[in-house]
N, C-alpha and C positions, 0 to 999 in steps of 0.2 A: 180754468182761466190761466193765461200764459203768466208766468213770473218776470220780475225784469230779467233775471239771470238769462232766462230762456227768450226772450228779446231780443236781449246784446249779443245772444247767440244766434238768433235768428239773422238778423242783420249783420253781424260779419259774415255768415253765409252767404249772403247774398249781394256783400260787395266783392269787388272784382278788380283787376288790374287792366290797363291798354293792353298788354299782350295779351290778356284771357280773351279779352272781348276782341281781338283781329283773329285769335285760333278757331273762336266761336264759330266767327264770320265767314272762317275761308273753309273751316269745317263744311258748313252748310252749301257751298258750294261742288262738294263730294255727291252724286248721286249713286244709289247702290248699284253693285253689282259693277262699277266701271271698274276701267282700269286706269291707274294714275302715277305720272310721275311725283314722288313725295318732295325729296327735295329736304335739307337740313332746317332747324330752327322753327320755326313756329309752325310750316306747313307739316313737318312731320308729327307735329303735337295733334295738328287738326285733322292729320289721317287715323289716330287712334280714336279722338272724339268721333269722328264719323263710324269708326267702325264697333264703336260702342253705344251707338243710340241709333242712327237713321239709316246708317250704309252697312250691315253687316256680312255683307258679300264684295265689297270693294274688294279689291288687290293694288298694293304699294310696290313701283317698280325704286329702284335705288339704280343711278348712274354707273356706279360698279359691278353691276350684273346682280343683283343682291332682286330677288322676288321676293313678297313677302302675302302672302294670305292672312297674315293677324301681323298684329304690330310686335316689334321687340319686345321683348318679357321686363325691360326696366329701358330706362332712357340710355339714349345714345348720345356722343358730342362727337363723332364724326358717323359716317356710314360704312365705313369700313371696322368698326368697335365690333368684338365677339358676340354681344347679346344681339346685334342684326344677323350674325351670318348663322348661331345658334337656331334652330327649329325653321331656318327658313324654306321657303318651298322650293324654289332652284337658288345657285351660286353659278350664275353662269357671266360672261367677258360682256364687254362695254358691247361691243358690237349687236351683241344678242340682243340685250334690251333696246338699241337704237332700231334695232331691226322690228323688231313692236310699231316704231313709229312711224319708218316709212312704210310699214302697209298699213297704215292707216287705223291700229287699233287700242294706241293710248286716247282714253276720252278728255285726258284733263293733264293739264300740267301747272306747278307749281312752281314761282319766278320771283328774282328779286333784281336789283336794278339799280345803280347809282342813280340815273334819270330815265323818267317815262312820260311821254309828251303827248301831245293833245289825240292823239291817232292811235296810242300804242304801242310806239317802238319805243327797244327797250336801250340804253345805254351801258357797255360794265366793263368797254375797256377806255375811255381816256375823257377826262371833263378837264376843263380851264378856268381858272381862279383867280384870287390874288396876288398867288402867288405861281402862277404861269400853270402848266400843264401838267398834271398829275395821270401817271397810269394806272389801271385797275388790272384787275387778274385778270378780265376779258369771259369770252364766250365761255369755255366747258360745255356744255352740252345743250347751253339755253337756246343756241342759235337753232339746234337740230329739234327743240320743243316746241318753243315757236313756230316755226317753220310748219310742222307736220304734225302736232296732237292740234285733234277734233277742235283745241281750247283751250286758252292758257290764261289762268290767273295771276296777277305781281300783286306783292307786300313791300310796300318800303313807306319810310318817313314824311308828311305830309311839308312841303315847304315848294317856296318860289325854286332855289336852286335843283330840288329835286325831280320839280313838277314844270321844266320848260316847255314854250310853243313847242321847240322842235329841240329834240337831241342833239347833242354837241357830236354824235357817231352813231350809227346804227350798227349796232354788235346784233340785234335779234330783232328779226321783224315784228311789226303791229300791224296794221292799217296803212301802212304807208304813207301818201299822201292824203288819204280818204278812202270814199265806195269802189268797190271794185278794184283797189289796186294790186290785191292779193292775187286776184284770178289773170288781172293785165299780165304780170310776173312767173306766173305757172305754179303759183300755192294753190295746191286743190283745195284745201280747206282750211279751216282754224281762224286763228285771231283770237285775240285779245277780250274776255266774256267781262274781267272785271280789274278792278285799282283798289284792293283796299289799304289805305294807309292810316296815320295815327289820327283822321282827325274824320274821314269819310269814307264811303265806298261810292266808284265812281263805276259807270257801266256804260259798254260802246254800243252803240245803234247800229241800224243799216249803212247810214252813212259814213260812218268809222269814226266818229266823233265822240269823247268819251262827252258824259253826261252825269251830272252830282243826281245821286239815286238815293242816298242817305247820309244822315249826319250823325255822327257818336254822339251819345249823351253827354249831353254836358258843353257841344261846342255850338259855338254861333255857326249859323249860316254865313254870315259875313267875315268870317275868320277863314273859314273854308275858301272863299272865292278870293280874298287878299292874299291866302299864300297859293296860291297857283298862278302859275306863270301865263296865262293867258285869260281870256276872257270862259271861263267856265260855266256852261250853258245847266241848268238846273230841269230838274225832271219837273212835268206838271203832276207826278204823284210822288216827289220825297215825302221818306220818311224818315223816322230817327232809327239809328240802325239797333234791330232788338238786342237786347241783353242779353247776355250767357245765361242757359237756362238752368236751373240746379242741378240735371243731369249732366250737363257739360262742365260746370263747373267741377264736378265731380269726378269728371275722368282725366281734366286737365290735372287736376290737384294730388290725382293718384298716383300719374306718370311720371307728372316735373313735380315733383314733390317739394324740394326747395326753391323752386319760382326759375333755374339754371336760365330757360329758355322765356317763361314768360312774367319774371318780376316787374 
């Protein structure tokens, strides 16, 4: 019979943080054996969890020419840090890895976003406030991901500002307007597969419409749909989105060991 002690142990176990549970989420969106743009912060947390439970054949490209067939040997805070370029599989120039994309053989890409709008385009050089017009760093390399991997998922913050009808700038395409705007434009393929933010993961259809797929534990439905800036259309099969499984939690906890990326 369990003890308390081993209870209260059990159960811290098995709570978790909003960062653990979006690394989970975007983790699982990893299928083996692809090839993927990683990308800083919480996607490169979820390319270790992948490659330690479901994906053990993926490959992590880095912006900076940086391949990697197994994840860094300890955490990184930029991608240019020693332990990425340590044991990795090539060290080759921007170019090379972009070159990956225009033929067509990154499967997934990893994205963040000041604002992302009803369609999927991504915003990250310039929004407008109260304080008039603020610039961002802009494109880097989002625009050339978007664009040409197979597929691209964003991670950002769950809010009306974050989540308008339509972007204040189209720095990286989505969807466009809707169906078929990508092929009208000469994108052979890709778009926009998911949205997970702090409060939901949202998923684009045929139509290029994104759609509420699920809801994190813990949040209303109606909280979800009041901070999005538009009328957000709800799947007829949401669910709540599953919880970091002990394995995952497990490898999250190994890597970012003081919470850096997912406190």
């Amino acid at each position: 019979m369990a003890t308390t002690a081993d209870s209260v142990s059990a159960k811290r176990e098995q709570s978790y943080t909003l960062g653990e549970l979006m690394v989970a989420s975007a983790a699982r969106e990893i299928r083996d054996a692809e090839v993927v743009f990683v990308g800083m912060r919480l996607p490169l947390i979820a390319f270790v969890v992948a490659k330690k439970t479901h994906a053990p054949n993926a490959v992590g490209l880095f912006e900076n020419g940086v391949i990697r067939a197994t994840p860094a040997p300890e955490l990184i805070y930029t991608m240019a840090d020693p332990p990425n370029i340590r044991g990795a599989t090539q060290c080759l120039d921007m170019l090379s890895v972009m070159s990956l994309l225009q033929s067509g053989r990154v499967h997934l890409g990893f994205l963040g976003a000041a604002e992302v709008d009803r369609f999927g385009n991504l915003n990250s050089t310039e929004v407008r406030g109260a304080k008039g017009l603020t610039r961002l760093p802009g494109s880097g390399g989002a625009c050339d991901i978007a664009s040409l991997a197979q597929r691209f998922v964003v991670l950002l913050e769950h809010s009306k500002e974050r989540l308008p009808d339509r972007v204040s700038y189209i720095t990286s395409p989505g969807n466009g307007d809707g169906a078929a705007w990508r092929q009208r434009v000469g994108l052979p393929r890709g778009g926009p597969a998911a949205a997970i933010t702090s409060k939901a993961v949202l998923r684009f259809g045929e139509d290029g419409e994104a759609c509420l797929s699920s809801v994190h534990p813990g949040v209303e439905i109606e909280d979800v749909l009041r901070n999005t800036g538009w009328k957000l259309r709800v799947s007829d099969e949401l669910t709540s989105t599953p919880e970091p499984s002990p394995e995952e939690l497990r490898a999250i906890r190994e890597y970012d060991k003081d919470g850096f990326w997912t406190k």
